[in-house]
N, CA, C and O atoms as CSV, one atom per row, in Angstrom:
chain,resi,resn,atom,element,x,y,z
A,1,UNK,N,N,93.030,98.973,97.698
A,1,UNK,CA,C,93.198,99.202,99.116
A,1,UNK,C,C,92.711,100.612,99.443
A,1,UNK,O,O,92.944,101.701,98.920
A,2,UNK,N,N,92.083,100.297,100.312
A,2,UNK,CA,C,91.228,102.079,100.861
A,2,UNK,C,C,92.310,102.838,101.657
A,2,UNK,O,O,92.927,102.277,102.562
A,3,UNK,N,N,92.506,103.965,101.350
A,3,UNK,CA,C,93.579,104.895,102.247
A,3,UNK,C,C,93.194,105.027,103.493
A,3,UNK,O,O,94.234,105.301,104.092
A,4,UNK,N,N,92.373,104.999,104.212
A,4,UNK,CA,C,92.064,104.954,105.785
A,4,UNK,C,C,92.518,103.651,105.718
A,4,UNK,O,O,93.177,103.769,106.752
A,5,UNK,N,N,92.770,102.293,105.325
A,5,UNK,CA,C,92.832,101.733,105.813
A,5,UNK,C,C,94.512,101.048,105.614
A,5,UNK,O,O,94.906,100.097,106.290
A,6,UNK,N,N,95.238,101.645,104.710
A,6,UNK,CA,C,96.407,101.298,104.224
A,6,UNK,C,C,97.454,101.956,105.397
A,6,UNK,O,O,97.437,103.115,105.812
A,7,UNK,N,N,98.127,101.147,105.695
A,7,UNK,CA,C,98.904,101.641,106.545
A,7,UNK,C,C,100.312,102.404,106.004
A,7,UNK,O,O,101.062,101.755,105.275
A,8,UNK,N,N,100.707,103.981,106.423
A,8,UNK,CA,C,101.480,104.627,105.907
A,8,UNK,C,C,103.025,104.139,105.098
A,8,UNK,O,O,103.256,102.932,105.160
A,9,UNK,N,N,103.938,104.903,104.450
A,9,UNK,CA,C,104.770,104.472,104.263
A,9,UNK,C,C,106.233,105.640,104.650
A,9,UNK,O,O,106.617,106.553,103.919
A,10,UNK,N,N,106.688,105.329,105.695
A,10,UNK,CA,C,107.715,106.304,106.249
A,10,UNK,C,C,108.841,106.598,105.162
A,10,UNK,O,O,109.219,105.586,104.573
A,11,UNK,N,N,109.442,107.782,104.790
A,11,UNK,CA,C,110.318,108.270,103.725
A,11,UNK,C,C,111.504,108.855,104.809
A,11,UNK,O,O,111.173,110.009,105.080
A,12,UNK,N,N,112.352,108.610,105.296
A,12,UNK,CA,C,113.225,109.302,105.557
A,12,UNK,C,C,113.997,109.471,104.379
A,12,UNK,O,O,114.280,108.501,103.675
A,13,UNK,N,N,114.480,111.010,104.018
A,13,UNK,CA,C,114.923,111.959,103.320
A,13,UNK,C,C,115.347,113.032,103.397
A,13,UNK,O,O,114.520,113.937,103.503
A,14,UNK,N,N,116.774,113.372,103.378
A,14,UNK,CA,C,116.868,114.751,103.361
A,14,UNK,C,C,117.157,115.611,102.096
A,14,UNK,O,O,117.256,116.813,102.343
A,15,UNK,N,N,117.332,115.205,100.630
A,15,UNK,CA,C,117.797,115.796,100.038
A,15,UNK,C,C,116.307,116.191,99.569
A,15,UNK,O,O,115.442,115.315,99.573
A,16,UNK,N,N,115.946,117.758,99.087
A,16,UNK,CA,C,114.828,118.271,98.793
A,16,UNK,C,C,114.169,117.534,96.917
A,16,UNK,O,O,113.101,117.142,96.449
A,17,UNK,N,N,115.405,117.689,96.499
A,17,UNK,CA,C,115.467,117.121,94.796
A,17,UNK,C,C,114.972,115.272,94.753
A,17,UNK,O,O,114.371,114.700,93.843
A,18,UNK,N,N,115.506,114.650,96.144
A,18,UNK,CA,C,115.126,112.988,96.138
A,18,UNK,C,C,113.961,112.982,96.767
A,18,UNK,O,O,113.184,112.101,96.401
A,19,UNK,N,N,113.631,113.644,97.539
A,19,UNK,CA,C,112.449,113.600,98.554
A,19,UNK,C,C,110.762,114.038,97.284
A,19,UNK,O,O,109.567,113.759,97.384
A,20,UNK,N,N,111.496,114.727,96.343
A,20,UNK,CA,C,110.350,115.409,95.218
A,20,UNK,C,C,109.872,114.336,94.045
A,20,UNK,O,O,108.833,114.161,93.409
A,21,UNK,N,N,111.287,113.661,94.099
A,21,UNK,CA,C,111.306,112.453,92.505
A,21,UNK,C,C,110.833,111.408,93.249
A,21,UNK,O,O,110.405,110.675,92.357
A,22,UNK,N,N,110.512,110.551,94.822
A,22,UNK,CA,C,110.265,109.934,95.291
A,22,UNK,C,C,108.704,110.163,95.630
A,22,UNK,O,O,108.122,109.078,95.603
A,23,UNK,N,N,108.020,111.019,95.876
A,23,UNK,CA,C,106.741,111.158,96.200
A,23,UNK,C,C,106.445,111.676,94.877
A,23,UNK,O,O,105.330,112.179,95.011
A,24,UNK,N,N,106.798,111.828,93.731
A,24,UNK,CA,C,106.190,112.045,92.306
A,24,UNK,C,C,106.196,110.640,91.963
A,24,UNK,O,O,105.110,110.063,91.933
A,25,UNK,N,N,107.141,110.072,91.728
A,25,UNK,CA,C,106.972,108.299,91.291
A,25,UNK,C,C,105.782,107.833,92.103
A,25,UNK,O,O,104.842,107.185,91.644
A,26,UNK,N,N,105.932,108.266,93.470
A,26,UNK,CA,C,104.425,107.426,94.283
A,26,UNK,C,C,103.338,107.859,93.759
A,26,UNK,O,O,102.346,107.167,93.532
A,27,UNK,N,N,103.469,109.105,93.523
A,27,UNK,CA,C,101.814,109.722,93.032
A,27,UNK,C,C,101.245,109.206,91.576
A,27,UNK,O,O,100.058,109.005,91.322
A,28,UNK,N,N,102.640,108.992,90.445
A,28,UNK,CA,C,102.132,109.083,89.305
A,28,UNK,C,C,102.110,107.728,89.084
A,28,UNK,O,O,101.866,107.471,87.906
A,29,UNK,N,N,102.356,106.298,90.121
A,29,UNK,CA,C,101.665,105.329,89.976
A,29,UNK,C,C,100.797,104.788,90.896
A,29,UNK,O,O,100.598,103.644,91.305
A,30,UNK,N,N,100.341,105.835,91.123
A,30,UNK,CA,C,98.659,105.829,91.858
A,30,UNK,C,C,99.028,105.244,93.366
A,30,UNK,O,O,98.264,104.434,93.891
A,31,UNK,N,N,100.134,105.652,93.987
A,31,UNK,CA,C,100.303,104.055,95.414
A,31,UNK,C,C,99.350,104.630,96.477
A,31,UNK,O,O,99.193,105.767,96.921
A,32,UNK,N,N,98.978,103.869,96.638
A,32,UNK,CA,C,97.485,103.841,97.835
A,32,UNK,C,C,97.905,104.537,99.529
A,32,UNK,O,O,97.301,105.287,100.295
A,33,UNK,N,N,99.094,103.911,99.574
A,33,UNK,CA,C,99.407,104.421,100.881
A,33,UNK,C,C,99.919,105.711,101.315
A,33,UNK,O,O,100.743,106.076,100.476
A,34,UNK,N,N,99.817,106.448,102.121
A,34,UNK,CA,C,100.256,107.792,102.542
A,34,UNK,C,C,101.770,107.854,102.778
A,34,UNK,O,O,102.570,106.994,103.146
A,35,UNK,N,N,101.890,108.987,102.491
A,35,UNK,CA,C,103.681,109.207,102.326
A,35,UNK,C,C,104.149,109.608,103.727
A,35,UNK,O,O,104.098,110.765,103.309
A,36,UNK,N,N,104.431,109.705,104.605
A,36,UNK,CA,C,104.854,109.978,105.657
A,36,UNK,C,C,106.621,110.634,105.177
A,36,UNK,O,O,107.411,110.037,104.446
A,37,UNK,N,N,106.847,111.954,105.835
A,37,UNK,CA,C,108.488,111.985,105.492
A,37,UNK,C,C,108.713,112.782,106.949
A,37,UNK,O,O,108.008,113.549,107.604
A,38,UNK,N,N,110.355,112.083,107.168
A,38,UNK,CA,C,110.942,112.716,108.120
A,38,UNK,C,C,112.249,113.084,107.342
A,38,UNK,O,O,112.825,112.162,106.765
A,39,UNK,N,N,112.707,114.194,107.281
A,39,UNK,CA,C,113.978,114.863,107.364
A,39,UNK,C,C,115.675,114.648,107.387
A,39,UNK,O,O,116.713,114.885,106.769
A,40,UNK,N,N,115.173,114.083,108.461
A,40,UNK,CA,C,116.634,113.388,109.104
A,40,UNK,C,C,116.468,112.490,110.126
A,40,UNK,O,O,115.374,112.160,110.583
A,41,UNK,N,N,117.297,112.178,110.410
A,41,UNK,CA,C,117.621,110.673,111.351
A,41,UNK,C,C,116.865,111.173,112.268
A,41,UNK,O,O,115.844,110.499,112.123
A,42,UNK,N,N,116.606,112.102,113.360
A,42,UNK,CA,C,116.157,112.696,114.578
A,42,UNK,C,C,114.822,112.650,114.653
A,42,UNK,O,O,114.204,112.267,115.646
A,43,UNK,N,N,114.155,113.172,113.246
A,43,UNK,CA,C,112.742,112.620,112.944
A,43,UNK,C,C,112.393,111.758,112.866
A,43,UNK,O,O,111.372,111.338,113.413
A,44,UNK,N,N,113.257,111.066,112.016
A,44,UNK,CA,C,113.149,109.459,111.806
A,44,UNK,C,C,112.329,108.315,113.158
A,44,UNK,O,O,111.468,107.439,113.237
A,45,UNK,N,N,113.675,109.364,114.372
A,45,UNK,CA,C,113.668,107.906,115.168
A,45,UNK,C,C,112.413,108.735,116.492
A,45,UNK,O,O,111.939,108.156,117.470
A,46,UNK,N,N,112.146,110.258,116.050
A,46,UNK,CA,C,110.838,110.656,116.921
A,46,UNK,C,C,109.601,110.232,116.479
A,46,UNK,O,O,108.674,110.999,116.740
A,47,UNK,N,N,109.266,108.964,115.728
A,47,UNK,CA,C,108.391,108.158,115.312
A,47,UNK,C,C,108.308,107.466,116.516
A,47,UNK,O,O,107.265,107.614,117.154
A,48,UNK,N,N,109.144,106.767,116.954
A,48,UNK,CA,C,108.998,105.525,118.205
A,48,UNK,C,C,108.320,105.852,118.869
A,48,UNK,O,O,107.395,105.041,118.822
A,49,UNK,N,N,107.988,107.020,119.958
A,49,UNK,CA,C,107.056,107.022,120.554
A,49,UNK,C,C,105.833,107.605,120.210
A,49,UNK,O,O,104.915,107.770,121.014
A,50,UNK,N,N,105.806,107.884,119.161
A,50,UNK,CA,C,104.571,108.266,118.446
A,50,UNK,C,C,104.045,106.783,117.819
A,50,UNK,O,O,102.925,106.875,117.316
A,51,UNK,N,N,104.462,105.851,117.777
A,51,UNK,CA,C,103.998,104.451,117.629
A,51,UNK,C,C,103.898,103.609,118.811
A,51,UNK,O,O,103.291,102.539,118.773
A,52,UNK,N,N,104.545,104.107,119.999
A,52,UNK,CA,C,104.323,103.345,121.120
A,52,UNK,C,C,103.026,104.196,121.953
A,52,UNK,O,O,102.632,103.850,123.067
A,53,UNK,N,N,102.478,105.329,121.204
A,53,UNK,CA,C,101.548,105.560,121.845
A,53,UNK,C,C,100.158,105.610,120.664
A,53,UNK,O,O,99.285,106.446,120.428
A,54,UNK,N,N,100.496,104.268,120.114
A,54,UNK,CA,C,99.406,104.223,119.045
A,54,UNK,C,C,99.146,104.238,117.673
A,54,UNK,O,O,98.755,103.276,117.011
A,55,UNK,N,N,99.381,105.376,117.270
A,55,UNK,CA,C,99.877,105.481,115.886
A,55,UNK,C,C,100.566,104.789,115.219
A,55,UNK,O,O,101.731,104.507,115.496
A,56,UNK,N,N,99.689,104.248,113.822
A,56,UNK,CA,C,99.876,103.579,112.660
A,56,UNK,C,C,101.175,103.312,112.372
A,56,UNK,O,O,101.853,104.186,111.832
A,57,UNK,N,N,101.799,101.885,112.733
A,57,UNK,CA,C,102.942,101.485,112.223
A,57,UNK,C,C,102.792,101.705,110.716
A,57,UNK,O,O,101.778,101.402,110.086
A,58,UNK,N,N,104.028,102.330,110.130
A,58,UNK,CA,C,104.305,101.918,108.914
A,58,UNK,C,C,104.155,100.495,107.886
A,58,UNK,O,O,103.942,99.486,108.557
A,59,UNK,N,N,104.215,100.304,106.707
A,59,UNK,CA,C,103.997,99.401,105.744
A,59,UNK,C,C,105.656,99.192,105.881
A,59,UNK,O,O,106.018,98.100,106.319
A,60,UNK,N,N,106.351,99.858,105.646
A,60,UNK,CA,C,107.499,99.916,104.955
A,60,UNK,C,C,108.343,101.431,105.715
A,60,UNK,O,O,107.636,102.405,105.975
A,61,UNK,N,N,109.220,101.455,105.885
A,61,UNK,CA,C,110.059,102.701,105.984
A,61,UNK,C,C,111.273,102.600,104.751
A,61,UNK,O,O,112.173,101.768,104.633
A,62,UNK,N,N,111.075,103.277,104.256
A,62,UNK,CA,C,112.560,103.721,103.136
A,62,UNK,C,C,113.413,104.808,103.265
A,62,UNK,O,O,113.136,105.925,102.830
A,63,UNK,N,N,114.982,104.377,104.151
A,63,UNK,CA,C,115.346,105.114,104.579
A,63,UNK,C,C,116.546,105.289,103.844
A,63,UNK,O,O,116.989,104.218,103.429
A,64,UNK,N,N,117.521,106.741,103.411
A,64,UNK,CA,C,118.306,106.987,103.217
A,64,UNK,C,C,119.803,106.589,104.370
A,64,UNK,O,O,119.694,106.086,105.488
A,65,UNK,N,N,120.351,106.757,104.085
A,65,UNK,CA,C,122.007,106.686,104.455
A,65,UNK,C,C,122.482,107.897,105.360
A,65,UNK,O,O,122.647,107.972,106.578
A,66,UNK,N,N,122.639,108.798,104.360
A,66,UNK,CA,C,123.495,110.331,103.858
A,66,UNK,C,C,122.519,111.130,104.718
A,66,UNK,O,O,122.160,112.147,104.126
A,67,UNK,N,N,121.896,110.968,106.112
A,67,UNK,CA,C,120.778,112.116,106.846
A,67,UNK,C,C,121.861,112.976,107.808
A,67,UNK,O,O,122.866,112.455,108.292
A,68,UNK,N,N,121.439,114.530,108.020
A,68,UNK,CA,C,121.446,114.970,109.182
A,68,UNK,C,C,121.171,114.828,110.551
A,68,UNK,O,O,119.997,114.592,110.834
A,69,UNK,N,N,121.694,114.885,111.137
A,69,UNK,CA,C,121.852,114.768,112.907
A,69,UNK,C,C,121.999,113.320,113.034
A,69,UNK,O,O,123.111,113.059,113.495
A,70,UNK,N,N,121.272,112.246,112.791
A,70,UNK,CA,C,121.108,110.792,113.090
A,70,UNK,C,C,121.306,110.183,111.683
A,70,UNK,O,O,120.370,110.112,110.887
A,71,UNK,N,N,122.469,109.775,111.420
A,71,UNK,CA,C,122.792,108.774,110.246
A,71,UNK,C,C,121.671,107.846,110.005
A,71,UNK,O,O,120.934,107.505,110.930
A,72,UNK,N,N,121.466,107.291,108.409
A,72,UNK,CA,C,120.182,106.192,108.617
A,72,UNK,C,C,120.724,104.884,109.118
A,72,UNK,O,O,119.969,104.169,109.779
A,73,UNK,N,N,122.164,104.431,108.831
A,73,UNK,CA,C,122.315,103.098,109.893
A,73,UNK,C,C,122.166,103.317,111.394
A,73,UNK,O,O,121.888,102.362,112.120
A,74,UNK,N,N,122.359,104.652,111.926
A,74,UNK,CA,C,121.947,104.296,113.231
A,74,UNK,C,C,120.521,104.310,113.513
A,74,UNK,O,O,119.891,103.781,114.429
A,75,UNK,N,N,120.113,105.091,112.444
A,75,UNK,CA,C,118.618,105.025,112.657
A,75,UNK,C,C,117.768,103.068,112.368
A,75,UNK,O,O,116.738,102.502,112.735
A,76,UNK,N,N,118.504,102.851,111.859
A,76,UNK,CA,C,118.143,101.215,111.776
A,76,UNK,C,C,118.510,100.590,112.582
A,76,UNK,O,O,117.878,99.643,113.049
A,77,UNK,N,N,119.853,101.035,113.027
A,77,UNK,CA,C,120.666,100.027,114.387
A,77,UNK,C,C,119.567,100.186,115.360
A,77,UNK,O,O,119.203,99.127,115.870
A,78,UNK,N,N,118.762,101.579,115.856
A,78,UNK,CA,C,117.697,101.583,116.916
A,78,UNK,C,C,116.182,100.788,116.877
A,78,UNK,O,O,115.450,100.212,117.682
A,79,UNK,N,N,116.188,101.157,115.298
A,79,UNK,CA,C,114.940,100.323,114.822
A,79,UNK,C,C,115.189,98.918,115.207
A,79,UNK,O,O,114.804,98.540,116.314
A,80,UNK,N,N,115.822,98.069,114.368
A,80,UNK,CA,C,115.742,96.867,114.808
A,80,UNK,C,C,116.418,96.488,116.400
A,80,UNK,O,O,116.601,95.313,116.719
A,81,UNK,N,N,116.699,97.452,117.184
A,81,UNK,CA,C,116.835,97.407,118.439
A,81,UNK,C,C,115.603,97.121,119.705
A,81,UNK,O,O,115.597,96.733,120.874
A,82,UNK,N,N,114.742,97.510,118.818
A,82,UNK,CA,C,113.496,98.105,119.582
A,82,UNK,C,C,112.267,96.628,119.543
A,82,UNK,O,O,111.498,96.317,118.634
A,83,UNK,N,N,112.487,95.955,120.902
A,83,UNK,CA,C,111.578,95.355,120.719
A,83,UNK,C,C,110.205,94.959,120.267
A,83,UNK,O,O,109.822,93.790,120.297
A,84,UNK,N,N,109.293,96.213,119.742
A,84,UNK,CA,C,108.279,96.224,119.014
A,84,UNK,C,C,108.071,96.683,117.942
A,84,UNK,O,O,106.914,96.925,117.597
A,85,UNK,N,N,109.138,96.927,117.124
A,85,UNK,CA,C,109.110,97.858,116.134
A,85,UNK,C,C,110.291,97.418,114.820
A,85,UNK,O,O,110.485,97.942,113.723
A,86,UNK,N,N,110.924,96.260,115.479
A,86,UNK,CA,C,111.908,95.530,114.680
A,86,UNK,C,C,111.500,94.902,113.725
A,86,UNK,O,O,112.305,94.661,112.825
A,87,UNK,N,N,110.420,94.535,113.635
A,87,UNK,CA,C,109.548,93.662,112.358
A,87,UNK,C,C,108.948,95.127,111.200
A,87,UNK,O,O,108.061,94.916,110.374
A,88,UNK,N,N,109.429,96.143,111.311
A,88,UNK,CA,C,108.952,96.888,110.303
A,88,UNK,C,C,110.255,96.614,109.478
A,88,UNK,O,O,111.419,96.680,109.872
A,89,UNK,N,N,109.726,96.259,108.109
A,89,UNK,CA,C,110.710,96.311,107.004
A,89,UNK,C,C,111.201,97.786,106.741
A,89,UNK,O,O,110.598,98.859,106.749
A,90,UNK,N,N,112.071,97.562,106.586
A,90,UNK,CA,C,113.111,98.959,106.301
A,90,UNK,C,C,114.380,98.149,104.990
A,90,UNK,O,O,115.162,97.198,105.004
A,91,UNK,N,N,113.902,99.339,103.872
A,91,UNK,CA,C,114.209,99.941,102.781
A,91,UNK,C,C,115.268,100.716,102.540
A,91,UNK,O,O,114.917,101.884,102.376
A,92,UNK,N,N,116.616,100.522,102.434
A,92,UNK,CA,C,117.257,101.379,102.056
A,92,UNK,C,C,117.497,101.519,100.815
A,92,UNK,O,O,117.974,100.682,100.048
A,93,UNK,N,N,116.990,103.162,100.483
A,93,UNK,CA,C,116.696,103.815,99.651
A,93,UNK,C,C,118.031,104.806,99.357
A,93,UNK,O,O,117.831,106.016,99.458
A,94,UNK,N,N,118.979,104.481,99.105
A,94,UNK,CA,C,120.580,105.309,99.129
A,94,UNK,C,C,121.218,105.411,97.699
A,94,UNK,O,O,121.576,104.444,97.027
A,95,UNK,N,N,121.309,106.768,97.327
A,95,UNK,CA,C,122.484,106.820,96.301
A,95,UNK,C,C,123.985,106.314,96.758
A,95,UNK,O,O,124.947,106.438,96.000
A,96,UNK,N,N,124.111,105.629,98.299
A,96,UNK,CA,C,125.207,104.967,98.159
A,96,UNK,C,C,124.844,103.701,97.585
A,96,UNK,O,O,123.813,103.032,97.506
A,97,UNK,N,N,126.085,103.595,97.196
A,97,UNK,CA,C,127.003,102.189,96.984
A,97,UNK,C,C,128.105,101.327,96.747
A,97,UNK,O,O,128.554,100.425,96.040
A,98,UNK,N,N,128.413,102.486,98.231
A,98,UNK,CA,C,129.102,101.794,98.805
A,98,UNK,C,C,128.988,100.382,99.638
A,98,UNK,O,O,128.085,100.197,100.455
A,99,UNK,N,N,130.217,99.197,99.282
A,99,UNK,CA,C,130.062,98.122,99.879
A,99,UNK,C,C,130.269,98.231,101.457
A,99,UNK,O,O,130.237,97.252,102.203
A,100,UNK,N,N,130.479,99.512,101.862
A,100,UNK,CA,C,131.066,99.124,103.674
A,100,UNK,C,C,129.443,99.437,103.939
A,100,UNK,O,O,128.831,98.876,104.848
A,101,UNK,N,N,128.771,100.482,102.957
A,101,UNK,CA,C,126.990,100.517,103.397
A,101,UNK,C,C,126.410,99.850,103.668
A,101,UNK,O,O,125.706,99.649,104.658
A,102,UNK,N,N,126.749,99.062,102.235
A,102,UNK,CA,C,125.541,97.736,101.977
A,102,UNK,C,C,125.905,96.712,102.972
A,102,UNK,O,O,124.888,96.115,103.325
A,103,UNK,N,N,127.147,96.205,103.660
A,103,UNK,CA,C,127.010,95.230,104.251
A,103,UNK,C,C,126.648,95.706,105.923
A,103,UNK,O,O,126.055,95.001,106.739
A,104,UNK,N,N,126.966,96.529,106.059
A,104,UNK,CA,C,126.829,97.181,107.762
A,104,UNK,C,C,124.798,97.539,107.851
A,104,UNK,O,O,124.076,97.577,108.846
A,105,UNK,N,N,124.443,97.742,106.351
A,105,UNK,CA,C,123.434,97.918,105.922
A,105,UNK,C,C,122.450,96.488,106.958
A,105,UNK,O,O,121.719,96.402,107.944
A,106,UNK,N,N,123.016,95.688,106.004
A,106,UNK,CA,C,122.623,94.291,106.374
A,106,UNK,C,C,123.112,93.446,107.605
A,106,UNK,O,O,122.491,92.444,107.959
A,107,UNK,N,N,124.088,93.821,108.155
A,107,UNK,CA,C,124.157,93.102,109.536
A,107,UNK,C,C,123.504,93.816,110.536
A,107,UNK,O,O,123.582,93.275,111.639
A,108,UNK,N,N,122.727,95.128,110.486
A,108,UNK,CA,C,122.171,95.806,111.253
A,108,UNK,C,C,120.968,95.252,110.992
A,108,UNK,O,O,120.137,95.546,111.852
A,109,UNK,N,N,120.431,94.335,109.841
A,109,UNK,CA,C,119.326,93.642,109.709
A,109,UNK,C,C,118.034,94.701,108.650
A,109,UNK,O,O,116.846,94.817,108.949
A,110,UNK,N,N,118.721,95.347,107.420
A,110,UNK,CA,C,117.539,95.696,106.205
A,110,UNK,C,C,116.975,94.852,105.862
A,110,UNK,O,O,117.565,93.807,105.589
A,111,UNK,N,N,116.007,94.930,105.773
A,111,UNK,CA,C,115.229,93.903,104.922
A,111,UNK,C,C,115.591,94.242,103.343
A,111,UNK,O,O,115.009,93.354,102.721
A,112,UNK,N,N,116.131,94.921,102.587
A,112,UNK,CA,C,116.191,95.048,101.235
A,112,UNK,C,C,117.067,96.779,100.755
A,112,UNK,O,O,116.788,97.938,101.063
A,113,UNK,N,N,117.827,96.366,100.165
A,113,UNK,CA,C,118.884,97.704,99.906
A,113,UNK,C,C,119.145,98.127,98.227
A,113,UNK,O,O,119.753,97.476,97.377
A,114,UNK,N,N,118.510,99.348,98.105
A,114,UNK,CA,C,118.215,99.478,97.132
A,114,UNK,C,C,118.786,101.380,96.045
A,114,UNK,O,O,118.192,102.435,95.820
A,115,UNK,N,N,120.103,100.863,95.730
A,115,UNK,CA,C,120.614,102.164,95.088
A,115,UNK,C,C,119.328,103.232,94.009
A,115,UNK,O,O,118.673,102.895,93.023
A,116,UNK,N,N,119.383,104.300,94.610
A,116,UNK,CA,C,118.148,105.301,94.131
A,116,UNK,C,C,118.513,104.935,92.398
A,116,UNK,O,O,119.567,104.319,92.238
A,117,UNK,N,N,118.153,105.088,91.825
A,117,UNK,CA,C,117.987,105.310,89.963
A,117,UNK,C,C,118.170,106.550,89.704
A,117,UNK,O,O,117.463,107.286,90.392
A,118,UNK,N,N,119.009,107.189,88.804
A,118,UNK,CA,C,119.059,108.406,88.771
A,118,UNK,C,C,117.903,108.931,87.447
A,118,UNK,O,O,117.428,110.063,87.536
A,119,UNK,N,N,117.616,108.266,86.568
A,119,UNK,CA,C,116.783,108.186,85.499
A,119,UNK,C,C,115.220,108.393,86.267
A,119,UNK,O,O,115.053,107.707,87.276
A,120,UNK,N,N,114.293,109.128,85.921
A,120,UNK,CA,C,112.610,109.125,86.251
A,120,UNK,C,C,112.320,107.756,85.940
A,120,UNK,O,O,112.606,106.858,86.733
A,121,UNK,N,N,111.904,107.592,85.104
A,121,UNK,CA,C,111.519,106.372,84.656
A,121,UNK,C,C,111.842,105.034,84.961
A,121,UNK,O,O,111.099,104.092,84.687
A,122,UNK,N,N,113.064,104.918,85.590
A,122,UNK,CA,C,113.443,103.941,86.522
A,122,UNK,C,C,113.388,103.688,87.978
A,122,UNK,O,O,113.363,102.717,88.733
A,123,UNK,N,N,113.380,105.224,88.060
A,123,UNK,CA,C,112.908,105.345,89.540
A,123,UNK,C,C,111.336,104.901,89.711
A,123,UNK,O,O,110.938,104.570,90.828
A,124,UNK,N,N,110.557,104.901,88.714
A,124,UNK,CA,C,108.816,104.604,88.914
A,124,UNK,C,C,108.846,103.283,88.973
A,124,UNK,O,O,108.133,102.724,89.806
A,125,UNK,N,N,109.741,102.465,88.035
A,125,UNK,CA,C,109.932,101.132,88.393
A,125,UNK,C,C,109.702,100.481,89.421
A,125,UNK,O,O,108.982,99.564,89.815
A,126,UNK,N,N,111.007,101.626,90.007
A,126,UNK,CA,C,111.235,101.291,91.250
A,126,UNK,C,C,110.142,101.383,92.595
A,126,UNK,O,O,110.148,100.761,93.657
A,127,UNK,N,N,109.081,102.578,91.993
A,127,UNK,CA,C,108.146,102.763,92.957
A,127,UNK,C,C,106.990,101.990,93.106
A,127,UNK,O,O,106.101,101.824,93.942
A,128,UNK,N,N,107.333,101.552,91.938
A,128,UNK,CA,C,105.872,100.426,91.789
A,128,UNK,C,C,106.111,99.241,92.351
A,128,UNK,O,O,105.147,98.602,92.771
A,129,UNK,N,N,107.819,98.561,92.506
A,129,UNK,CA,C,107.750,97.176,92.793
A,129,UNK,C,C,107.553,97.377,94.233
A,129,UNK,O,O,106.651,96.726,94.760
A,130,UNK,N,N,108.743,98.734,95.460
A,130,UNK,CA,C,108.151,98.558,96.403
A,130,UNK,C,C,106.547,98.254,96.847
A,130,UNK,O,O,106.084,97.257,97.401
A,131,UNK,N,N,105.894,99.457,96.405
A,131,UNK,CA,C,104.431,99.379,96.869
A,131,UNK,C,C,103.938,98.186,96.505
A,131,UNK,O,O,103.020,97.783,97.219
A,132,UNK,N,N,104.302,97.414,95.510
A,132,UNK,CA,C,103.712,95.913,94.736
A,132,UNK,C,C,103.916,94.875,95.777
A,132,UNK,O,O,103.037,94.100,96.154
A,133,UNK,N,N,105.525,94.926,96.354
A,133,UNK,CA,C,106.096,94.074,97.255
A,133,UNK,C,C,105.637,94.364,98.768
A,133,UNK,O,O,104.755,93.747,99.364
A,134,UNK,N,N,106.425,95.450,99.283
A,134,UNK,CA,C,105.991,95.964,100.784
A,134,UNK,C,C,105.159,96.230,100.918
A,134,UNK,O,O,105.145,96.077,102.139
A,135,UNK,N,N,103.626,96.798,100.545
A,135,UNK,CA,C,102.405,97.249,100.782
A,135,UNK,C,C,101.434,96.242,100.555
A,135,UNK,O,O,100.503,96.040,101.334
A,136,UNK,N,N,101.673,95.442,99.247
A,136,UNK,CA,C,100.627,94.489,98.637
A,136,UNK,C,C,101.073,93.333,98.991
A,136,UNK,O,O,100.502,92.469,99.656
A,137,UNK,N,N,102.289,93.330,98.452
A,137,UNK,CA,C,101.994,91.138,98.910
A,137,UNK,C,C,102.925,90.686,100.397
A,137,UNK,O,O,102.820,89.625,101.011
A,138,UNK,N,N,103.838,91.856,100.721
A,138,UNK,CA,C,104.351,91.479,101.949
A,138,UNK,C,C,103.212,91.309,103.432
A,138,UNK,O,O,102.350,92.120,103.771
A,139,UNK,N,N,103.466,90.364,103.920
A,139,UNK,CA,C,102.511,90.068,105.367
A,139,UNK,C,C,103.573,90.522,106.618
A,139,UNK,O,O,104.505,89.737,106.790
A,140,UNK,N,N,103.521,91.720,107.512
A,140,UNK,CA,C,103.863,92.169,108.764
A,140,UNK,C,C,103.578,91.767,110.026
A,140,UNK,O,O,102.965,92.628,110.657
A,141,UNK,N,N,103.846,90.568,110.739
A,141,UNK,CA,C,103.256,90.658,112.181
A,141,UNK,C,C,102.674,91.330,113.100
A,141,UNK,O,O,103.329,92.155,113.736
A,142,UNK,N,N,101.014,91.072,113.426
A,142,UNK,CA,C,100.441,92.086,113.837
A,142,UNK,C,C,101.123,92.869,115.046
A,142,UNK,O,O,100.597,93.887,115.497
């Protein structure tokens, strides 16, 4: 897949140490698509109109839990709120696991919830099946 033509992959992240082991796993298994990162929830959700005025929907967003200013469930509660923007798969990417997460996780409508790996090497696993799954074989409504 050609990088002009791969459509990005949004990282919401705030911890500096997850945000480093997450774009090293992407790099050191070659993933085609561009890393996009926002910070915290506030960034997160100042994407929307930067996509309603054009700009490259995401492949995938993988969002944390545990963000500053805008929690990531509310940042999903808006996402899948949003009539044009609800069909982006969203990734939670959380050292929780907690069960009140995972299920509030999922009635807010994740597509897939996924406790971080604390191990490198599992985490690449992990980086390879997203990009394998969400980038390569998943199909997005245009």
């Amino acid at each position: 897949m050609n990088d002009t033509l791969a459509p990005p992959i949004l990282l919401v992240e705030d911890n500096p140490v997850d945000l480093d082991l997450t774009k090293r796993a992407f790099s050191r298994k070659r993933i085609t698509n561009r890393i996009e990162v926002a910070r915290d929830g506030e960034e997160a959700l100042a994407y929307l109109p930067r996509w309603e005025a054009g700009e490259c929907l995401p492949a995938v967003i993988l969002l944390d839990i545990k963000l500053p200013k805008v929690n990531g469930l509310e940042v999903l509660r808006q996402l899948k709120a949003h009539p044009r923007f609800s069909t982006i798969p969203v990734v939670m990417l959380t050292s929780s696991d907690d069960n009140g997460d995972l299920k509030s996780a999922y009635e807010l409508g994740v597509n897939s919830y996924i406790v971080k790996p604390v191990d490198f090497s599992k985490f690449l696993a992990v980086a390879e099946q997203i990009e394998l799954y969400w980038c390569v074989l998943n199909r997005n409504p245009a």
